[in-house]
C-alpha positions in Angstrom: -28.1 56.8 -14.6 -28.2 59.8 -12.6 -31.0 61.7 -11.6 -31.4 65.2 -10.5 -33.7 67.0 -8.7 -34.9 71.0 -8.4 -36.0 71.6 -5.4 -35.5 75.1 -5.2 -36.1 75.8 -8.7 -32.6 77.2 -9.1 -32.1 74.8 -12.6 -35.4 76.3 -14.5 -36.8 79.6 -14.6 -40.3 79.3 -13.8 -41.1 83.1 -13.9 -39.2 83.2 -17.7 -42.2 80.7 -19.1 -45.3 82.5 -16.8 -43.5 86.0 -17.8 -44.0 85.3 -21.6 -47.6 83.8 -21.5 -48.4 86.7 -19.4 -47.3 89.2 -22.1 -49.3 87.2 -24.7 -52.7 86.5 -23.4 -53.4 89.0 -20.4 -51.2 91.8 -20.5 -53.7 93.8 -22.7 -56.7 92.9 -20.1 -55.2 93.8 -16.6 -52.8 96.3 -15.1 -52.0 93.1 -12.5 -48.0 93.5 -11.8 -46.9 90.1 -13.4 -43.7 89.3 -10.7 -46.9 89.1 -7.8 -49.3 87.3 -9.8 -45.9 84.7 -10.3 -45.5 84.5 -6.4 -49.2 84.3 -5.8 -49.4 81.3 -8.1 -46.9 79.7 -6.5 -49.0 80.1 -3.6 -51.9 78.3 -4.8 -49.3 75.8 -6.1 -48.5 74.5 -3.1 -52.0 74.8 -1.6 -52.8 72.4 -4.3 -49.8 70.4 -4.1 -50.4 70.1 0.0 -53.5 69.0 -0.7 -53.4 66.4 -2.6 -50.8 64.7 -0.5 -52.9 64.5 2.1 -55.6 62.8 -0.3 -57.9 65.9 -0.4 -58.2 66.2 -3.8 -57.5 63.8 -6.4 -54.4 64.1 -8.6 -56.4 64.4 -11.5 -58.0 67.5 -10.2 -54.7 69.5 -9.6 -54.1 69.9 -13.5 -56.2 71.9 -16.2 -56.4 70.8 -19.7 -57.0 73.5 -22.6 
């Protein structure tokens, strides 16, 4: 078995997925430019991410179900 990790997020294109939703739900509702409201996700991603490795916040709490 082998196992392979992305730490760098060079092996999948997170901004292709966010772009896309982006165009689809909010593009019509904000002016926002969508390549800094990527990066500033991924901001709060690893606020969250920090967090809850330290036991601040509960794992269940760093997900949102629709």
């Amino acid at each position: 078995m082998n196992l392979i990790f992305d730490l760098d997020d060079t092996l999948y294109n997170l901004m292709g997925p966010f772009e896309l939703v982006h165009k689809k739900l909010y593009a019509d509702k904000t002016d926002a430019d969508c390549t800094q409201l990527f990066m500033q996700s991924r901001v709060y991603s690893d606020e969250i991410m920090e967090a809850e490795k330290k036991g601040l916040i509960p794992h269940e709490d760093c997900f949102m179900s629709v």
